[in-house]
N, C-alpha and C positions, 0 to 999 in steps of 0.2 A: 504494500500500500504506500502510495509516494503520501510525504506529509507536508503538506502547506508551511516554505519560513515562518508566516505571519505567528501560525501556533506554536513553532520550534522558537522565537521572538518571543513569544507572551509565556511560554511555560519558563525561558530561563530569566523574564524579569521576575517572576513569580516566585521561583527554587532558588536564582543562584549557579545551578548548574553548570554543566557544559556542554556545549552546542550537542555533541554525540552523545550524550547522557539522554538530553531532551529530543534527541531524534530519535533514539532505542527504545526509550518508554512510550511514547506517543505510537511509536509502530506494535508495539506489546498489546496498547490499550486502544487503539482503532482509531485514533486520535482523539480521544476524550481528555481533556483538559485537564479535570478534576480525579481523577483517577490516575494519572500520569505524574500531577504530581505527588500525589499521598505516595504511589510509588517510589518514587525519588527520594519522600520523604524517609521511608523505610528502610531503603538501601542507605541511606544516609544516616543513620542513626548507626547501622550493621558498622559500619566503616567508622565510624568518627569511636564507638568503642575501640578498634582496634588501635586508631592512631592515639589513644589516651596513654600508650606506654610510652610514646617519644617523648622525647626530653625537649620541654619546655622554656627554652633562657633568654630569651628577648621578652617584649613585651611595655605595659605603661602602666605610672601611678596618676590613675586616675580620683578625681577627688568628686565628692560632691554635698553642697551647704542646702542644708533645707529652709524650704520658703522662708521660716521665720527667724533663721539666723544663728539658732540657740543648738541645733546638731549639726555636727558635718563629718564625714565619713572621706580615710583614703583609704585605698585600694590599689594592691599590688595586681594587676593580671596578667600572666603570662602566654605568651605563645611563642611560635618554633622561626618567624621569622620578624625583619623590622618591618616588613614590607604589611604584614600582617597588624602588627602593632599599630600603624598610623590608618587603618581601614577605620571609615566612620563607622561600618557594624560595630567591629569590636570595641570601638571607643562607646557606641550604646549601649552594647554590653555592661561595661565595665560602668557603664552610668546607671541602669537600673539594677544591677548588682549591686551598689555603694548606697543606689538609693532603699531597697529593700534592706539593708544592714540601716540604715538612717531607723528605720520603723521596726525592725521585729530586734536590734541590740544582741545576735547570736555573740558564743562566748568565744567558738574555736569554728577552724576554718571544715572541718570533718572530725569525725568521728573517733580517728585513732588520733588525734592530736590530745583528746582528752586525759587528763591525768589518774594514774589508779585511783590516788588519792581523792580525787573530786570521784567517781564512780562508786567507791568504798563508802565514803560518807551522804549521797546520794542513795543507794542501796538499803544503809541500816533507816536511815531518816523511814524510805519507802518501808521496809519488810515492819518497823513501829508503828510504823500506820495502817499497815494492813493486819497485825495485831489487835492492835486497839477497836477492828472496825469487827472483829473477829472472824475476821479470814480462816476456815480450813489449815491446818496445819498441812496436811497433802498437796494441795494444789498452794501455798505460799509462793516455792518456787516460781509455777509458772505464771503466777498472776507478778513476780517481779520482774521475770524476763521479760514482759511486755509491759510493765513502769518504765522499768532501765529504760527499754526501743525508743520509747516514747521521750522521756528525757533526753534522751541522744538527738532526738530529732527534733527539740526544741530550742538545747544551746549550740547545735551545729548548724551553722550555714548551708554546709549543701545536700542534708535532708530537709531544712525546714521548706514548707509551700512555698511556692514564689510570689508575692505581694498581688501581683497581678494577674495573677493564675495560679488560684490555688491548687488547683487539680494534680498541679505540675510541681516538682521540687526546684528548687536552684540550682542542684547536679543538671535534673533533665534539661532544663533552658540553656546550661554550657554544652552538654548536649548537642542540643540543634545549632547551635552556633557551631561547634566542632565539624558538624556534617557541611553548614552552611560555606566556614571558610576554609576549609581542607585543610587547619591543622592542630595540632593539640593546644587546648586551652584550658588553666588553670589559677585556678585563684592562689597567690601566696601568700600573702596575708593580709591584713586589716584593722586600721584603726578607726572607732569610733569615738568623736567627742562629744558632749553632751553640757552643756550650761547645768548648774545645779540651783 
């Protein structure tokens, strides 16, 4: 089936993609639009996992102050090239990234960043409260291994929801960006200020 530029044009401002990317799917999907790219989308998520083990060392500190002046957030983001770095996506990225750290004040950038120490005193806090509410002595456990989850994903960054979409975490949203700009991208870290 030959496919019309016009649609091979409108699918890569819509994905991103590249020209044979947008020609491959379109000819997969009989030239359906919308289908073609959820396709792209798919294979693009496949891929942008794989490229999360490259090594990350360029990249920008991006900053940003909230309307009323009293938060402001910088933000380390990484990626594999400079060329990458000075992409206005990524610099959006890196802007609603700082900006959702502006609003939800995560502690750590993920997960294993967390201290035994904070997890341990986290843990007896939870396992006394689910004492006192008189929790089962049998299921304790597993009613704290789904505290702990939940804790995890409330001081870390890239399981919390994404401000703007909650459905979606802040790993998934770096995510599609990773599919979007072909290459690995990474938060390194983060500071939040806050007027008191």
């Amino acid at each position: 089936m030959a496919i019309d530029q016009e649609k091979i044009k409108t699918l890569r401002e819509m994905t991103s993609a590249g020209i044979l990317d947008c020609k491959k799917v379109l000819e997969e999907t009989s030239g359906d639009l919308e289908k073609a790219a959820a396709l792209l989308r798919e294979r693009g998520i496949v891929k942008a996992v794989k490229k999360m083990d490259r090594e990350a060392t360029e990249g920008a500190i991006i900053s940003y102050i909230h309307h009323n002046g009293k938060i402001g957030v910088l933000i380390q983001l990484n990626c594999e090239t400079d060329f990458v770095a000075r992409n206005e996506k990524f610099q959006e990225l890196g802007r609603s990234i700082a900006m959702h750290i502006a609003a939800t004040n995560p502690q750590f950038v993920k997960a294993e960043d967390v201290s035994a120490d904070v997890l341990e005193k986290e843990k007896e806090v939870q396992r006394a409260a689910l004492i006192e509410e008189g929790k089962p002595a049998d299921k304790l456990e597993k009613i704290l291994e789904g505290k702990m989850k939940k804790f995890a994903a409330d001081i870390c960054l890239l399981d919390q929801p994404y401000v703007k979409e909650p459905e979606k975490t802040v790993g998934d949203i770096i995510k599609v960006s990773i599919a979007t700009l072909g290459e690995n991208i990474s938060v390194g870290r983060f500071v939040r200020y806050a007027l008191k």
